[in-house]
C-alpha positions in Angstrom: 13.9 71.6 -20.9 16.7 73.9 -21.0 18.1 72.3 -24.0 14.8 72.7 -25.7 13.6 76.6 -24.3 17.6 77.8 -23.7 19.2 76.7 -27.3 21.9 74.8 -24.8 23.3 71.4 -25.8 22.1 68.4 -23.5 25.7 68.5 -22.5 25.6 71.8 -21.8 22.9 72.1 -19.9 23.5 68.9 -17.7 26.9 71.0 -16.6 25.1 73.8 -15.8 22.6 72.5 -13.6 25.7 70.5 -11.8 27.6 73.3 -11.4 24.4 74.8 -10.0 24.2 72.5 -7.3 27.6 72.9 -6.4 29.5 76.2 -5.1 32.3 75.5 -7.3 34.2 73.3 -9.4 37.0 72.9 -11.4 36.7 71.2 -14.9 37.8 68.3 -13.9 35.4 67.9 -11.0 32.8 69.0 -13.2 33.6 66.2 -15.6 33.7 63.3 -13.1 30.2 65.0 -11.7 28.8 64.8 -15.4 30.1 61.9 -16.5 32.0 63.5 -19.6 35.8 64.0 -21.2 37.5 66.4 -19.5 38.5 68.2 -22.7 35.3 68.5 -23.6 34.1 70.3 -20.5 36.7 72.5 -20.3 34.6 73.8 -23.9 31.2 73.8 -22.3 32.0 75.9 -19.7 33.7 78.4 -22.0 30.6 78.4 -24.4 28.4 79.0 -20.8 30.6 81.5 -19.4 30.2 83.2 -22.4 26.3 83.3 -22.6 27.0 84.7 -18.9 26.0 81.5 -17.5 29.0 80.5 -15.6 31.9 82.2 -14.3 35.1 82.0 -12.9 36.0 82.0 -9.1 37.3 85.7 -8.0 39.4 84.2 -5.4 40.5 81.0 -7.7 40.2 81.8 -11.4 41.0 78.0 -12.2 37.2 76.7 -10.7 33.5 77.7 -11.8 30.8 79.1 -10.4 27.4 78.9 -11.8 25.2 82.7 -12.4 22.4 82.9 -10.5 19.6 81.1 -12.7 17.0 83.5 -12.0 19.2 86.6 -13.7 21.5 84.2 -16.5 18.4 82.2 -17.8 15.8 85.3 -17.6 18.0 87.1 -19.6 18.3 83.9 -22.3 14.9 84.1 -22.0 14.5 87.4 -23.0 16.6 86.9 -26.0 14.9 83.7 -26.8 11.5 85.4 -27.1 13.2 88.7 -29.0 14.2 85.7 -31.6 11.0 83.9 -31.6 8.9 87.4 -32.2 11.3 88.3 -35.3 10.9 85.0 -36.7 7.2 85.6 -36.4 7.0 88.8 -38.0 9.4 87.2 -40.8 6.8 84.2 -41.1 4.1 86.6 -41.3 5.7 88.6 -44.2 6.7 85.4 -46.4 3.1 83.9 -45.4 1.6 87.4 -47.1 4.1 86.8 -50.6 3.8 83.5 -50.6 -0.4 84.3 -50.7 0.1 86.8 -53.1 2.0 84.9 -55.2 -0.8 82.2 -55.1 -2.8 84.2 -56.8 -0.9 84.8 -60.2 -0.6 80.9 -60.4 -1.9 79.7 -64.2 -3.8 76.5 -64.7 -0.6 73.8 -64.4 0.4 75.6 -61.2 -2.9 74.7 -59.4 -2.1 71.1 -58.9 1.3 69.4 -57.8 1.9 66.0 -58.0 3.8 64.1 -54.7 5.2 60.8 -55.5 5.7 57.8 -52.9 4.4 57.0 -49.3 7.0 58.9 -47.6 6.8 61.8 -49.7 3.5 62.1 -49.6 3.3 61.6 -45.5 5.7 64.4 -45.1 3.5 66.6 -47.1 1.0 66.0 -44.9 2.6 66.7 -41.6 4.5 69.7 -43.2 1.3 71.3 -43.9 -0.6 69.9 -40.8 2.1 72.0 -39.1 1.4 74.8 -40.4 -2.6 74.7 -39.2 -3.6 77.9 -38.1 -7.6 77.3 -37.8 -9.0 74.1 -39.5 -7.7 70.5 -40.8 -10.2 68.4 -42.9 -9.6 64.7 -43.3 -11.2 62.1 -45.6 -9.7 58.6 -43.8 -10.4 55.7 -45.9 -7.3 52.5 -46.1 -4.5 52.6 -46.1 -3.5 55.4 -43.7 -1.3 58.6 -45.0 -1.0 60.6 -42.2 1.5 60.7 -39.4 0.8 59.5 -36.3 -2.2 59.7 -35.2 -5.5 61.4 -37.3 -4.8 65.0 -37.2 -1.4 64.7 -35.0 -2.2 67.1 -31.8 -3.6 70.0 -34.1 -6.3 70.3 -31.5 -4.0 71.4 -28.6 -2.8 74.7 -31.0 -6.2 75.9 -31.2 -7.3 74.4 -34.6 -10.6 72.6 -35.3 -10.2 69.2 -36.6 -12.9 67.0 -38.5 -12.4 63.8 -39.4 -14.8 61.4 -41.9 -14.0 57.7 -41.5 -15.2 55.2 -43.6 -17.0 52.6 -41.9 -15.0 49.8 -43.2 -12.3 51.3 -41.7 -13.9 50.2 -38.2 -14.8 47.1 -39.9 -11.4 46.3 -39.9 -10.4 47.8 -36.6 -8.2 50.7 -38.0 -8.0 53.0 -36.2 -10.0 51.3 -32.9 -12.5 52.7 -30.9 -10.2 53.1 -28.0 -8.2 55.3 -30.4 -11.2 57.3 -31.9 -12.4 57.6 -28.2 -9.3 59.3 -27.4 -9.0 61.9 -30.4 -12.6 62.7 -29.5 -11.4 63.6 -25.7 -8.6 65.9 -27.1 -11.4 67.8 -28.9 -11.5 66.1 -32.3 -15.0 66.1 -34.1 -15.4 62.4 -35.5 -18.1 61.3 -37.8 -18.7 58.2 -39.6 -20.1 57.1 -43.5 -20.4 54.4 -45.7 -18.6 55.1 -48.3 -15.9 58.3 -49.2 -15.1 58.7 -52.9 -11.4 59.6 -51.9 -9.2 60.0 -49.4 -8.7 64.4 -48.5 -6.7 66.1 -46.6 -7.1 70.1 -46.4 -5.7 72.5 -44.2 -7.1 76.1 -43.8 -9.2 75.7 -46.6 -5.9 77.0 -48.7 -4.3 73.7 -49.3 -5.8 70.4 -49.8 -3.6 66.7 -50.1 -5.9 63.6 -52.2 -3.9 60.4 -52.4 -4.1 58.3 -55.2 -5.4 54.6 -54.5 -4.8 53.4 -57.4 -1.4 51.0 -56.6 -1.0 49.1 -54.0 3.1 49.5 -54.0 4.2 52.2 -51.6 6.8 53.4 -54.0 4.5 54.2 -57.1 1.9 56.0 -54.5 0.8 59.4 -55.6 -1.3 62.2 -54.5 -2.0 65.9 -55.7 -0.8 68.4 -53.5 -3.9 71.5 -54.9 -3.6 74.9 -54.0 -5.9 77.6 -53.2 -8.4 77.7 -56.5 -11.7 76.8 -57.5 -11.1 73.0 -57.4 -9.5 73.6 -54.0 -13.3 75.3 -53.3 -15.2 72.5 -55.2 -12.8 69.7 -52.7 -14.5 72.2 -49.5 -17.6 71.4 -50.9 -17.1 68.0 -50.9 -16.1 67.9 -47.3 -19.0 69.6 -46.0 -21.3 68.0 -48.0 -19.9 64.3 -46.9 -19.7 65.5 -43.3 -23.5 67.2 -42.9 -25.0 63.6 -44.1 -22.4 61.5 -41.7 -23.5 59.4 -38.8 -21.9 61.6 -35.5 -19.9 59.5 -33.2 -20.7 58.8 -29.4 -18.3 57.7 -26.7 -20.6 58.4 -23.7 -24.3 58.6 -23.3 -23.6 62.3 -22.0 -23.2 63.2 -25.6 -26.6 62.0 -26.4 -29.6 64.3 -26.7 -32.7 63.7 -25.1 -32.0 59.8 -24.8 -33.6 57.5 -22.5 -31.2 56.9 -19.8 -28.4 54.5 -20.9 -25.0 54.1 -20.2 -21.9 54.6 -22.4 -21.8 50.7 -23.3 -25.9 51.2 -25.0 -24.6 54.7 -26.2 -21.6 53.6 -28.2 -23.1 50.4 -29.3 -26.4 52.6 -30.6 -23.2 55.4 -32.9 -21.7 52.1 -34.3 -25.0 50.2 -35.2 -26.5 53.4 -36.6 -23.2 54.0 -38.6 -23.7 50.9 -40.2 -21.3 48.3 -38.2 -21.8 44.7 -38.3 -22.5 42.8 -34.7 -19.5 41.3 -35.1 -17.9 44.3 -35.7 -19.2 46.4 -32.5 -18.7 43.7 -30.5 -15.1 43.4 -31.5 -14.2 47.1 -31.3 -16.1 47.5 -28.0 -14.6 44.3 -26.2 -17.7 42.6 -25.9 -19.3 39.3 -26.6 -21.9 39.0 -29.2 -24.4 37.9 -26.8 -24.1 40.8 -24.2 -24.3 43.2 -27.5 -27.7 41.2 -28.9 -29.4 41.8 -25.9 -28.8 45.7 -25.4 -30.0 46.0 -28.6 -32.9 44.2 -28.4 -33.0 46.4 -24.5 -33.0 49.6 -26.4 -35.3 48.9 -28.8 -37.9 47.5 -26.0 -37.2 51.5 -24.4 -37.9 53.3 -27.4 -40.8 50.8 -28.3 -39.6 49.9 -31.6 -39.9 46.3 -33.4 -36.8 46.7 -35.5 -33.6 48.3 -35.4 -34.3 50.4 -38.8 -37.4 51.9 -36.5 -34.5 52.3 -33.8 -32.2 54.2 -35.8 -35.9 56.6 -37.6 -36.3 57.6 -33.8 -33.2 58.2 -32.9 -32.4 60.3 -36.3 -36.1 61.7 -35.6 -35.0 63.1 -32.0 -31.9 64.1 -33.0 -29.8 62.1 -30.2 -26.9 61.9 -32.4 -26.7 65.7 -33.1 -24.7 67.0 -30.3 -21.8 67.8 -32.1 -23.1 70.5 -34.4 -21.3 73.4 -33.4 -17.9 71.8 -33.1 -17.4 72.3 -29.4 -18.5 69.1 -27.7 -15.6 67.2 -25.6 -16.5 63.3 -24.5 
């Protein structure tokens, strides 16, 4: 932590909280304490004593004593968050020319093109970085993005959406467990037949479509588009994809005015109305066939229905599925 917060080496700071625990030391105690070349301490505790972290003994200048932490490291502290504010303020003011810049681009400036895999996923988590209030995402195979759907955008305050195409969960990539989780960590998740391309847009200012048209991960391309009207019309896509998307239910709790079920009939109700195979439900929620056969047919003897297409009219007709509309439900 101080390493990370501090600006101090691991080295470093492993000496100082040593020499914190001790009254005093000499470099060479230091270094059998640490586990580290003498030499080499003897450095450290020059570079701490001079961010006034470590000092030398008044009545034996050749040993160490440590500052007291909670004046040395408030005051690195201080300094630290002096920094970070600058480089905020600078942020802002290359944010505001790089904006106004985006505004004289011509036609051929509109649209970059990224070429390769790698390339292409470091686009993507160099702008997903740089989310302020909303990330987009078309998923359809293979997978672009790093780590996982929108990467922990959620947890800085931004609302994520993500469309998956159902034969994504077809194949079991990404898994319900996995979808269950982004959905806990406050990502909205909705699923559709079929998406005409895979999207990616951040902020509405920046927008990332892979190509799918190779196979080889070298010769993959995307275009990167920035803020214009096809950036606008790519928005309008989004929304209108996501508005006629089937939502998607972890927990009967996120069901409205449903009969009372359990999380097993709720999720197996999302994934049938999204489209899903038995087989395919079955798999992703780690059941048998069998067991998933006969809550259907339980359901459907609840609701009072003869088919599952009169299953899915009443629940689309009750709205059970529509808890999600205004972005704030957690599962």
């Amino acid at each position: 932590m101080l390493s990370d917060v501090l600006g101090l080496t691991p080295e470093e700071a492993d000496t100082y909280r040593t020499l914190v625990s001790v009254a005093s030391a000499t470099p060479a105690e230091l270094a059998e304490l640490v586990g580290l070349n003498p030499h080499l301490v003897v450095r450290i505790l020059g570079r701490l004593e001079a961010q006034g972290l470590a000092a030398r003994s008044v009545g034996d200048t050749t040993r160490f004593v440590a500052s007291p932490p909670a004046a040395a490291l408030r005051a690195l502290l201080v300094q630290r968050q002096n920094e970070l504010n600058l480089a905020e303020l600078e942020l802002d003011s290359l944010d505001e020319i790089y904006r106004a810049a985006t505004l004289g681009r011509g036609v051929a400036e509109v649209v970059d093109v990224i070429h390769g895999a790698e390339a292409i996923r470091e686009r993507v988590g160099h702008i997903q970085l740089g989310a302020r209030k909303e990330i987009m995402n078309f998923v359809k195979a293979p997978f672009f993005s790093p780590g996982n759907m929108t990467d922990g955008a959620v947890e800085r305050g931004v609302r994520c959406r993500v469309l998956l195409e159902r034969a994504m969960l077809d194949g079991g990539t990404p898994s319900f467990d996995e979808i269950a989780q982004a959905r806990a960590a406050g990502e909205e998740v909705r699923v559709t037949g079929t998406l005409p391309m895979k999207l990616f847009i951040v902020d509405r200012e920046l927008a990332i479509v892979p190509l799918l048209g190779s196979a080889s991960a070298a010769k993959a391309g995307a275009l990167f588009v920035h803020k214009s009207s096809l950036l606008d019309a790519l928005v309008a896509l989004f929304e209108s994809e996501w508005e006629k998307a089937t939502q998607f239910v972890t927990s009967e709790g996120a069901l409205q005015n449903a009969p009372a079920i359990d999380d097993l009939d709720a999720q197996i109700l999302s994934l049938s109305l999204a489209g899903l195979t038995d087989q395919a439900i079955a798999t992703q929620l780690h059941t048998s066939l069998r067991t998933l056969q006969r809550r259907i047919r339980n359901l459907m003897d609840t609701t009072r229905v003869e088919n599952r297409m009169q299953l899915g009219f009443h629940a689309a007709r009750l709205g059970w599925l529509e808890a999600e509309q205004d972005g704030n439900t957690r599962v």
